[in-house]
N, C-alpha and C positions, 0 to 999 in steps of 0.2 A: 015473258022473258024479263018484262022491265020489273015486276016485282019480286025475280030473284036473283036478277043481277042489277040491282039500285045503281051501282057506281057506272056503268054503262052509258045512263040517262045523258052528260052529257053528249058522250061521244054520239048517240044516238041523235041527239038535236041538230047537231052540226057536222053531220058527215055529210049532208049535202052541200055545205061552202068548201067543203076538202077538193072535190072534183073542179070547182070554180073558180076559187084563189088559191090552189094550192102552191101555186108559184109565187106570188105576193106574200103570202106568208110562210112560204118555205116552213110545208110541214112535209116533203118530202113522201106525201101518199104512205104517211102514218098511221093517220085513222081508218084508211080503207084496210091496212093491213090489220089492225086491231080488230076491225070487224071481220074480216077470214078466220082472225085466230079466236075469236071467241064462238063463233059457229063450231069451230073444231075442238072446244071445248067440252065433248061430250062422251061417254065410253066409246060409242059405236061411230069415232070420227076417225078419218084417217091421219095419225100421226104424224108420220113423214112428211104431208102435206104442211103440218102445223110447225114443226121442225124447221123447214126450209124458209118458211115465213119469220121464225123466231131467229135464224142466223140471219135475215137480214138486217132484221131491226137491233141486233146485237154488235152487228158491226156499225151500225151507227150511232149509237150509245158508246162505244167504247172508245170508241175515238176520242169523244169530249170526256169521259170518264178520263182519260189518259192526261189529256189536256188538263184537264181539275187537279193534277197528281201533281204533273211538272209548272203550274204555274202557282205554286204556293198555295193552293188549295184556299183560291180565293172563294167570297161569296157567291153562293151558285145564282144565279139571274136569270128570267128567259133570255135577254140578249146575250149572254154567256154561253147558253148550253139552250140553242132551242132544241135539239131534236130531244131530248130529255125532258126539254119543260111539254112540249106537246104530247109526247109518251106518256106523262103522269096526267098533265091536263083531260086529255081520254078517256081516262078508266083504265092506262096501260100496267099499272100496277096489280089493278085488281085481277087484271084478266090471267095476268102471268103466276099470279098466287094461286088462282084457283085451277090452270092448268097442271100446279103442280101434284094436285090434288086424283086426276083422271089419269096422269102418267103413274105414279107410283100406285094406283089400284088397278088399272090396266095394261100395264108395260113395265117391258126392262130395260128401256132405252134410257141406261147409263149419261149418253152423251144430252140426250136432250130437256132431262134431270142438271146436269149441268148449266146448260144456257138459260135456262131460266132460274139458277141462281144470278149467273152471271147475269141477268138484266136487271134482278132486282137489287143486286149488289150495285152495277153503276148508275140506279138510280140513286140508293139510297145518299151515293157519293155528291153525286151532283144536283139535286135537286132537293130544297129546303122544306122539311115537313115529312118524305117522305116515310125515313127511316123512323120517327116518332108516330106515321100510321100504325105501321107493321107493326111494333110495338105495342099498339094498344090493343092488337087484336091477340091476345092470352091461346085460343085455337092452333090461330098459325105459327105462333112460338113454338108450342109444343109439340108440333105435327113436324117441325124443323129438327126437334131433338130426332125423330124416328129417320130421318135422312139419314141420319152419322151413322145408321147402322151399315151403309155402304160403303166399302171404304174407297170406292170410284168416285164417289161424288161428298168422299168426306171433309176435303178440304175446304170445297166450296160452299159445303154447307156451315160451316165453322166459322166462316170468316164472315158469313152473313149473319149470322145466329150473336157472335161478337158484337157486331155495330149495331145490331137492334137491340140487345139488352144493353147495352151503353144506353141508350136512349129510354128504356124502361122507366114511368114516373114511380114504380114501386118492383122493390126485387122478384124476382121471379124465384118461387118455391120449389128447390130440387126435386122434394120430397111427389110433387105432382107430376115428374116426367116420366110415361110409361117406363117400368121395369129399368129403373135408373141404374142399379147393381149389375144386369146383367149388360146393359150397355157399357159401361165401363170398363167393365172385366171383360168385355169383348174386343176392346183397344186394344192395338199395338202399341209399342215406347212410343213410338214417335206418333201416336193419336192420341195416347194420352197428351205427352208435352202438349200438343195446340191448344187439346181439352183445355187445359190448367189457365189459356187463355180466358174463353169462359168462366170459368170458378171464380177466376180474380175479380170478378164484376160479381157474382155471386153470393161471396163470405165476407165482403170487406162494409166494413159499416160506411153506410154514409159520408165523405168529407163534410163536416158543417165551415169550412173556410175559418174568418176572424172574426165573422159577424159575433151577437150577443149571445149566439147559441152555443157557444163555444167557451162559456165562460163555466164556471164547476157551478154556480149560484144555476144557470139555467140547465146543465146536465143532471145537475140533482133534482131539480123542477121536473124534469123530463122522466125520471126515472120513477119518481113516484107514481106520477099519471099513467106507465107503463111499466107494471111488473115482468110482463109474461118477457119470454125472450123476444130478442130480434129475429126479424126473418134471415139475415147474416149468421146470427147463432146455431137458429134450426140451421141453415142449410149446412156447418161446418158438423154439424151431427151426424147429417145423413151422409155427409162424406165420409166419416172415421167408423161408418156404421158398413160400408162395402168391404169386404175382406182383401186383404191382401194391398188396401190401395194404397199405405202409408208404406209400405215397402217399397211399392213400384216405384212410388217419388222419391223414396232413398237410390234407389240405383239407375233412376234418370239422372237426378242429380251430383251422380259420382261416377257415370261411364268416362270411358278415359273416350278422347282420339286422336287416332293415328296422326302424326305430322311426316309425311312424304318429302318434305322440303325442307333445305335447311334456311338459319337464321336469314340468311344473306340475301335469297332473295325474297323473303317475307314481307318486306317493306313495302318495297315495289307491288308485291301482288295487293297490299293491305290498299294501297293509293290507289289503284284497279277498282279494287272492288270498292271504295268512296265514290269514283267516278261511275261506275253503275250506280249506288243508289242516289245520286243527283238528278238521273236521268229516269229514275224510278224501274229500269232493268230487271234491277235485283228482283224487286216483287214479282214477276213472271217467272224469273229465273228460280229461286225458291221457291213457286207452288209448283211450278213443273218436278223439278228434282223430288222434292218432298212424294207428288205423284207416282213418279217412276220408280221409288223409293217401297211407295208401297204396295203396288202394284209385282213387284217384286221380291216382295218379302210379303209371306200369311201369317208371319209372327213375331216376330223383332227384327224392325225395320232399322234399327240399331246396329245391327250388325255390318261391320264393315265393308266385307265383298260388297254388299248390295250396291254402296256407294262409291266402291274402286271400278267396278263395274259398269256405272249408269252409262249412255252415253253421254250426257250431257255434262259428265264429268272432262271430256275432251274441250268442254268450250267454256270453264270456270277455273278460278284462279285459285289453287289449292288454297289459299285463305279463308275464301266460302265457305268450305269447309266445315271452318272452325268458327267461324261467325256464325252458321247455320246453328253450332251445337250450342254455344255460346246463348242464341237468341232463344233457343228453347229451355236453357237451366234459367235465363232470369225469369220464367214466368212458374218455373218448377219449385224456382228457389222462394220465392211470393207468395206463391199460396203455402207454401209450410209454413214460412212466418209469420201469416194471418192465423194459424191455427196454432203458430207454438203464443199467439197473445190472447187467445180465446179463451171461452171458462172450461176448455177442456184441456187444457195447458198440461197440466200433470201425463193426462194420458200417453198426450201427442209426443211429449218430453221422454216418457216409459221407452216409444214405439221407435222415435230416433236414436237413442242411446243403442238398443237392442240390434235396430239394421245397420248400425255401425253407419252413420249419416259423419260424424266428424270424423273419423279416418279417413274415411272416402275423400271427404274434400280435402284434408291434410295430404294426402297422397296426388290431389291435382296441383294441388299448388303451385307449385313452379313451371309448369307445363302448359296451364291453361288459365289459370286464376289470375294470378299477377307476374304474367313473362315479363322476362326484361322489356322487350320490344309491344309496344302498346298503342292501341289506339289514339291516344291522349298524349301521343305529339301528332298529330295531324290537326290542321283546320277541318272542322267539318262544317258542310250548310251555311257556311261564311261566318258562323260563329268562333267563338273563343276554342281554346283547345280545352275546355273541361266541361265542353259541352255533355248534358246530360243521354241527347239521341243518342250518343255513340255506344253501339252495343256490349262495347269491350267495360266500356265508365259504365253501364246501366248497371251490365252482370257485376262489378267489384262492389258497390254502394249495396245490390241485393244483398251479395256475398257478407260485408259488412252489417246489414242489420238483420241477417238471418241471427251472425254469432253473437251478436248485442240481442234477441229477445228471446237464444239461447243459453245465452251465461247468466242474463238479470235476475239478479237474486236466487238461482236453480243451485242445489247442488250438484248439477251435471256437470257445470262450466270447468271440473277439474277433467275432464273427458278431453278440452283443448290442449294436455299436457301429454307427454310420452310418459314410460317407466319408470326413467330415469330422472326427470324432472321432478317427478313424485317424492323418488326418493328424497330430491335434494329438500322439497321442504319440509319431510319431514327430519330429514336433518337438521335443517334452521330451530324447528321447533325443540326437536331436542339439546342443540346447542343454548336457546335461550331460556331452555327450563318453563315453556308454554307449552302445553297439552296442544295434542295433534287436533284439527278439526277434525268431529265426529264426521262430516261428508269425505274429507280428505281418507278417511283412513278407512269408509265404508266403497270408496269407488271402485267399481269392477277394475281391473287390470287389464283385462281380455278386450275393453271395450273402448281404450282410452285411444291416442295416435299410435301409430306404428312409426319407425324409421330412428334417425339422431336427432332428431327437432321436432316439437309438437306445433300444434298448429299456432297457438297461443307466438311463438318465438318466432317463426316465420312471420309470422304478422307486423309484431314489433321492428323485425330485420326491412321490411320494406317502407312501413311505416317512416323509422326513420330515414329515409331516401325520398321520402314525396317532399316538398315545398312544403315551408310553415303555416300556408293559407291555402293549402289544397284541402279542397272537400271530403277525400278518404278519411282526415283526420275527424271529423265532427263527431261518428256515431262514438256514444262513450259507453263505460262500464266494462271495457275487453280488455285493455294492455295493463293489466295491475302491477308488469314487471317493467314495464317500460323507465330507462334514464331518469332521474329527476332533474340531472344539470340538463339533457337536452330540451325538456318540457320548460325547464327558466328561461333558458336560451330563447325559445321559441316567444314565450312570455315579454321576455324584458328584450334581448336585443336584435331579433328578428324584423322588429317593424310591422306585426301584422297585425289588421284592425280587422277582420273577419271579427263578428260577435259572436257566429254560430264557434268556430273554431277555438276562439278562446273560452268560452265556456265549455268546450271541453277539456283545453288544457287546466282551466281551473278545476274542475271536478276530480279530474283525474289525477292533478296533483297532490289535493285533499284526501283521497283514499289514501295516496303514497305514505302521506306525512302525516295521517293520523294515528297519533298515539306511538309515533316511534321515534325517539332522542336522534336514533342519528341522521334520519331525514332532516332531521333542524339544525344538525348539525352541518350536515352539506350544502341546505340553503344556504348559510352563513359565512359558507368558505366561497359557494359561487357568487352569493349580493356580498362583495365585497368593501364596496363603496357607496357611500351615500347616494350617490348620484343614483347606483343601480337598483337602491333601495327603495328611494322617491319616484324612481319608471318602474317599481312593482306596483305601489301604493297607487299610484295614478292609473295602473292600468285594474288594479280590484276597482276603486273609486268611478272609473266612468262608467261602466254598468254593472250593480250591486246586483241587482235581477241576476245575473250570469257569473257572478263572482260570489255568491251570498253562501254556497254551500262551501266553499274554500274558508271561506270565514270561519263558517260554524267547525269545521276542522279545527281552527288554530282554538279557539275557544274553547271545546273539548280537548285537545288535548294539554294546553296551559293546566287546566284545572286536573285533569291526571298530573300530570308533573308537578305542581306545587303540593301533592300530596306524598310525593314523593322523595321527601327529601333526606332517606338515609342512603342513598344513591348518590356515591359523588359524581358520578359521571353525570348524574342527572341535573343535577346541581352546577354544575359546571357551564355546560348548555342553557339553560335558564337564565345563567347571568352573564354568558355572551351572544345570546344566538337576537340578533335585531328584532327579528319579528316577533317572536315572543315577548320580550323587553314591551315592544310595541304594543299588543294587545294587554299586557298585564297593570298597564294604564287604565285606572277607569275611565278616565277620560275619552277613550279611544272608544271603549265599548260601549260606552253609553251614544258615542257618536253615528257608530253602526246604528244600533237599537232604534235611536230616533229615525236614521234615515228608511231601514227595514219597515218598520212599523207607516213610516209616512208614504211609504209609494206605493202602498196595494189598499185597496179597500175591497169589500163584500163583492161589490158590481162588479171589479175589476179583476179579481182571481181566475185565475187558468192553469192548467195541469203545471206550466211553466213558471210560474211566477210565485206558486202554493207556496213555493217552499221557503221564500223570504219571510212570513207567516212562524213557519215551522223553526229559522234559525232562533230569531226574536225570542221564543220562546224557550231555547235551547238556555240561551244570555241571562232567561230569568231564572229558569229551573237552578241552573249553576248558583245564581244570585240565593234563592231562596235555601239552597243547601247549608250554604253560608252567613243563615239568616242574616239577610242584604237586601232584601226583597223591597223593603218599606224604601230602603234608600235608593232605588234605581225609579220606582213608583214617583218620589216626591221628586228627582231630578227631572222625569219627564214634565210633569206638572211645570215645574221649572222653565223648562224647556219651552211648555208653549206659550206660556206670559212673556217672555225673552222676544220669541218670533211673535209675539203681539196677535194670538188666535188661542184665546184661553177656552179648554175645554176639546176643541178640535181634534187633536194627535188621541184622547185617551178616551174619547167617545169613538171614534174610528175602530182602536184596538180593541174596545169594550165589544164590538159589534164584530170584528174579525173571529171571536174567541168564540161566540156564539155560534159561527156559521161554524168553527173548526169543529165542534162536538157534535153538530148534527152531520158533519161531512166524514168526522174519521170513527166516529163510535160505532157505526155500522160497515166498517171497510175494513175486513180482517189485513187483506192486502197491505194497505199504505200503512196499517198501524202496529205491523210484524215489521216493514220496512224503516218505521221509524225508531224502532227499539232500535232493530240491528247495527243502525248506521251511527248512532249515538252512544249505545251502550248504555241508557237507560229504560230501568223498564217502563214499558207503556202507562203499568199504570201513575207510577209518576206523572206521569206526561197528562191523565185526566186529572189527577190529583191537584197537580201546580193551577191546570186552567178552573178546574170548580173553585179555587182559592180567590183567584183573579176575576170571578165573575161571582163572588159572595156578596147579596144582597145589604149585607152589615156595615155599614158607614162609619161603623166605631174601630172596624177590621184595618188595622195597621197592612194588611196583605191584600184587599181588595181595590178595585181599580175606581169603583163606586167613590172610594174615602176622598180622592185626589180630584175630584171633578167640583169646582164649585157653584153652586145649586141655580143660580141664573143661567151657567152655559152645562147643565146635565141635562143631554139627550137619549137615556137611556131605555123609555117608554116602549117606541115606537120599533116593532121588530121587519129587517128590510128582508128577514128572510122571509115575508110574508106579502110584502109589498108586490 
C-alpha cells in the first residue's frame, strides 16, 4: 500500500498518537477517518460507507473554510484552521483526489462527486501550498476537465478547476483536454459563462507587473529567444477553432433580462444584496440558484421561466438577479477582448461584426449597462465608492475596454454608430469637399446599431454625467465626437490631478484638434485668459509622458496650417488662436524636444512612454522638411553645454533611434499606426532616422557631427548589453 499511496506514509506513522492525544491536539479523530476513507478507496468498497465519512469531515472543513471567507481571507495558519491543517497534514488531500478517481469509474453518485470537490475546494482556501499541489499534478487537472461533463457537479467542479490553474507555474494547454470541442458545445449559456471563468486564466499572457521585464528593450529580448507562439496564443486558437463558440459569446453577452421591479425599490434591494456579500451568503446563494438553474433547464439555462420559477427565487432580492447576469457578461466580456488583442484579431473582429456583438450591447444599454441607478453610490467592503469588486463598476470598465480593443485602429469602430449618424458624416465630408473614408462608406449598414442613438453617442451621453476623475473616463480611443469645451473644462478648471485620466483627456483631445482650424478656434474662445492659458501649459508641463501625444497634435497640425496660407480663415486662426502662436515659437519646440528626448532612455521604454520617442521625432521630421534639421541638431548641442553635461542628451537620442529601428522595422502593427496618426508615410519616418544615425561627421543632418569627440559614446551598443 505504502508504495502506492506515498502521500499516506505520514498519516500512517502517526495514527497511533491520534487515538492518544487526540484531544490535546484536537485533531478531532481525523486521521482515523482518513484511514476508513482510504480502505474504501477501492472499486469493490462500499461507497455510502465512504460518503458518510466524507460528510463528516466536510462539515468540519467548511466551517473554517466559511470562517477564512468572512474574516478577510486572512493567512491560513494551523492555529487558524486546525481541522484543515491536519486534513492536509494526513495525506487528506491525496486521499480525496484519488477517490475521485473510483467514484467517477464506478458510480453515479452525483452527491458524493460533490463533496469531495467541496473538500478539496476548502482546502485549497485555507490551507497554504495546497492549491499549488493539485496544480502541479497536470493528471488531475485534466481528469477535472472530464467532471464538467456532468452538469450536477459542474459548478463545483469549475470553481475548483478555477483556483488550481490560478495557481498553475505554466498554462495549461487547452489543446490537451480530452475532446475539448465537444465539451464545450455540450455547455449550456450559463456553463459556458462560468466556463469563460477558466479561459480567462488560460488566453491571457502573463502580467509581468513593472519590473525590468516589462520594458520593450527586454520584451524584444524575449521575443527573439522565443519565436514560436505563446501557450496563451495556442490556446486562443483552439478556442476560435470549436464552432459556433464566438457566436455563443456574442449572445451571452447581449441577452437581455427581465426587471420585475421597478426603480424605487431597486435600491433598497441593491444595499440587501451588499449585505449578503459581506457576509459571504451570496456565494452559497449563487451556486445553489445557478444549480437549480441547471438542473432545470437541458439547454438554455438562460431562459427566463427557469429563474421566475426557482424556488429560491422567493428568498432573493430581484436584484440578484441582475447581479448574477451582470457577473457572468464581465467574464463573457474578457475573454472576447483577450482575443479581439490577439494575433487572430482580424478573425475574432470578422465573427463579432457578423453576430451583430455591438447592437446587442447598444440595445442593453440603458437597461443594464450604465442604469441610472448604480452600484457606485454605494460603500462597498468599507472601501471607496469606485471601488473596483463591485460587479456593477467591474462589468462597465470590461464594457469600456471591450469597445476600446474593438474600435483601436479597426475599421469596424464605424459599427458603434446608427444609420443616421453615418449619414451625417458623410455629410460633413461632403460639406467640407474631403472624400468619404474608404471604411466609412465600405461599412455594412445591416450591421451597424439599431434605434435613434448609436452606441458611440450613448457612451458620450453618460460619459459626460461621471465626475472629471472618475475612472470610466481613462479607457481612450472611443469618444472621437465628444465636447471639446467639456474635455478643457475637465483639463483646466475641474481640479483634477488623476494622471491616468488626464492622459486621456490629452489624447483625446489631440485626435479632436488635429488638423482641424475650428477645433483651435474654440480652444481659443474657451482659454480666454491668460491665466486659463498658463493652467493648460502647466497642466501639459507636469507630465510630458501623458501629455506628449497632445503635443505632437498641435505640431502637426501648425505645420499643416502654415502651409496653408490661401485660406483666410486659416490664416486668421494662426494669428489669433494662443496655442498655436505658442508652439510656432521655436523656442517652445525646441523646449519640448529637449525635455522629450531627456526623460526616456533605451532601459527605460515601455509600451507607455515609447511614444515621447516617436513625438521628438515627429519635431524633427517637420524640421528636416523645412531643411532646419542642422539647426534644431546644433541647439541641442547647445543645450547640453548650457546644462553643463556635454555630449549626454545626443548620445542618449543617438542610442534611442537605434533601439527604434530594430523595435519598429519589424512591427507592421505600430509602424501602419504611426503613419496613420501623423500623416506621414512611414517611410519618411525611416528615412529621417537613417539621416540622424549617418556614420558621416561631415553630415550637417547626422547626430554623430554635433557630439564632441571626448564625450562621443557612440561605440558601445546597449541593445546588446
Amino acid at each position: 500500500m505504502e508504495n502506492q499511496q506515498p502521500f499516506l506514509r505520514p498519516f500512517l506513522s502517526f495514527s497511533f498518537l491520534e487515538s492518544t492525544y487526540s484531544y490535546s491536539f484536537k485533531w478531532h479523530g481525523i486521521p482515523t477517518m482518513l484511514q476508513k476513507l482510504h480502505d474504501s478507496s477501492h472499486p469493490n468498497s462500499d461507497l455510502s460507507h465512504a460518503h458518510s465519512l466524507l460528510k463528516v469531515l466536510l462539515s468540519q472543513l467548511s466551517m473554517e473554510a466559511m470562517s477564512f471567507v468572512t474574516e478577510d481571507r486572512k493567512t491560513a495558519q494551523e492555529s487558524t484552521f486546525p481541522n484543515t491543517y491536519t486534513f492536509e497534514l494526513f495525506g487528506g488531500v491525496d486521499v480525496s483526489s484519488a477517490q475521485q478517481g473510483v467514484i467517477l469509474t464506478h458510480s453515479l453518485n452525483d452527491d458524493l462527486v460533490k463533496d469531495c470537490l467541496s473538500v478539496l475546494y476548502n482546502c485549497c482556501m485555507c490551507t497554504e501550498g495546497v492549491t499549488r499541489s493539485l496544480a502541479a499534478r497536470d493528471d488531475f487537472v485534466l481528469f477535472l476537465f472530464t467532471l464538467m461533463n456532468n452538469k450536477k457537479t459542474f459548478l463545483q467542479t469549475a470553481t475548483l478547476i478555477e483556483d488550481i490553474l490560478g495557481a498553475k507555474k505554466e498554462m495549461i494547454q487547452l489543446e490537451g483536454i480530452p475532446n475539448l470541442s465537444g465539451l464545450v458545445q455540450s455547455f449550456d449559456q450559463q456553463q459556458l459563462a462560468n466556463f469563460c471563468r477558466i479561459l480567462s486564466v488560460t488566453i491571457s499572457e502573463p502580467d509581468v507587473g513593472n519590473d525590468d521585464k516589462h520594458t520593450l528593450l527586454a520584451k524584444n529580448a524575449q521575443q527573439k529567444k522565443n519565436n514560436t507562439p505563446s501557450r496563451a496564443e495556442v490556446n486562443q486558437v483552439a478556442l476560435l477553432n470549436i464552432p459556433g463558440f464566438i457566436e455563443r459569446l456574442c449572445k451571452l453577452a447581449t441577452r437581455k433580462v427581465s426587471e420585475a421591479t421597478g426603480a424605487s425599490s431597486f435600491l433598497q434591494e441593491l444595499e440587501d444584496w451588499y449585505t449578503w456579500l459581506d457576509n459571504a451568503l451570496v456565494l452559497d446563494a449563487l451556486m445553489q440558484m445557478a444549480s437549480e438553474e441547471t438542473e432545470q433547464s437541458s439547454t438554455e439555462s438562460s431562459d427566463e421561466s427557469s429563474l421566475a420559477t426557482s424556488p429560491l427565487r422567493h428568498h432573493l432580492p430581484q436584484s440578484m438577479k441582475i447581479v448574477h447576469e451582470i457577473m457572468y457578461k464581465v467574464e463573457v466580456l474578457y475573454v472576447l477582448c483577450v482575443l479581439l488583442m490577439g494575433r487572430q484579431r482580424n478573425q475574432v473582429h470578422k465573427m463579432l461584426a457578423e453576430f451583430r456583438l455591438i447592437p446587442g450591447l447598444n440595445n442593453l444599454f440603458d437597461k443594464l449597462i450604465w442604469r441610472k441607478y448604480t452600484a457606485s453610490n454605494h460603500v462597498v467592503h468599507g472601501q471607496n465608492e469606485n471601488c473596483d469588486c463591485s460587479p456593477e463598476i467591474s462589468f462597465k470598465i470590461q464594457f469600456l475596454r471591450l469597445l476600446q480593443s474593438f474600435s483601436d485602429h479597426h475599421e469596424n469602430k464605424y459599427l458603434l454608430l446608427n444609420s443616421q449618424e453615418l449619414n451625417e458624416l458623410s455629410a460633413i465630408s461632403m460639406k467640407a469637399n474631403i472624400p468619404e473614408v474608404e471604411a466609412l462608406v465600405n461599412t455594412d449598414r445591416s450591421l451597424v446599431c439599431d434605434g435613434k442613438k448609436g452606441l458611440l453617442t450613448r457612451l458620450l451621453t453618460v460619459m459626460k454625467r461621471e465626475p472629471p476623475d472618475s475612472s470610466f473616463r481613462r479607457p481612450r480611443g472611443l469618444l472621437g465626437l465628444y465636447l471639446k469645451c467639456h474635455i478643457l473644462f475637465c483639463i483646466i478648471d475641474s481640479g483634477c490631478t488623476s494622471r491616468d485620466v488626464l492622459q486621456s483627456y490629452f489624447d483625446l483631445l489631440g485626435e479632436l484638434m488635429k488638423f482641424n482650424i475650428d477645433a483651435f478656434n474654440r480652444f481659443n474662445k474657451y482659454v480666454n485668459t491668460e491665466e486659463k492659458f498658463q493652467t493648460f501649459l502647466t497642466q501639459i508641463n507636469s507630465s510630458l509622458v501623458d501629455s506628449n501625444m497632445l503635443v505632437r497634435c498641435i505640431v502637426l497640425s501648425l505645420d499643416r496650417f502654415e502651409n496653408q496660407t490661401e485660406d483666410v480663415k486659416v490664416v486668421e486662426v494662426l494669428s489669433e488662436c494662443c496655442l498655436l502662436s505658442y508652439m510656432a515659437r521655436v523656442e517652445n519646440r525646441l523646449t519640448f524636444l529637449f525635455r522629450l528626448v531627456n526623460i526616456i532612455n533605451v532601459q527605460t521604454l515601455t509600451q507607455e512612454n515609447v511614444s515621447c520617442l516617436n513625438t521628438s521625432l515627429v519635431i524633427l521630421m517637420l524640421a528636416r522638411r523645412r531643411s532646419k534639421l542642422p539647426f534644431y541638431l546644433d541647439a541641442l548641442r547647445e543645450k547640453e553645454y548650457a546644462e553643463k553635461y556635454p555630449g549626454c542628451l545626443l548620445n542618449n537620442f543617438h542610442n534611442l533611434l537605434r533601439f527604434w529601428q530594430r523595435h519598429y522595422l519589424n512591427k507592421d502593427k505600430d509602424s501602419t499606426c504611426l503613419e496613420n496618426s501623423s500623416c506621414i508615410p512611414f517611410s519618411y519616418w525611416k528615412e529621417t532616422v537613417s539621416v540622424l544615425l549617418g556614420v558621416d561627421r561631415t553630415s550637417s543632418s547626422a547626430i554623430a557631427s554635433y557630439i564632441d569627440e571626448p564625450y562621443m559614446d557612440l561605440d558601445t551598443d546597449p541593445l546588446e548589453e
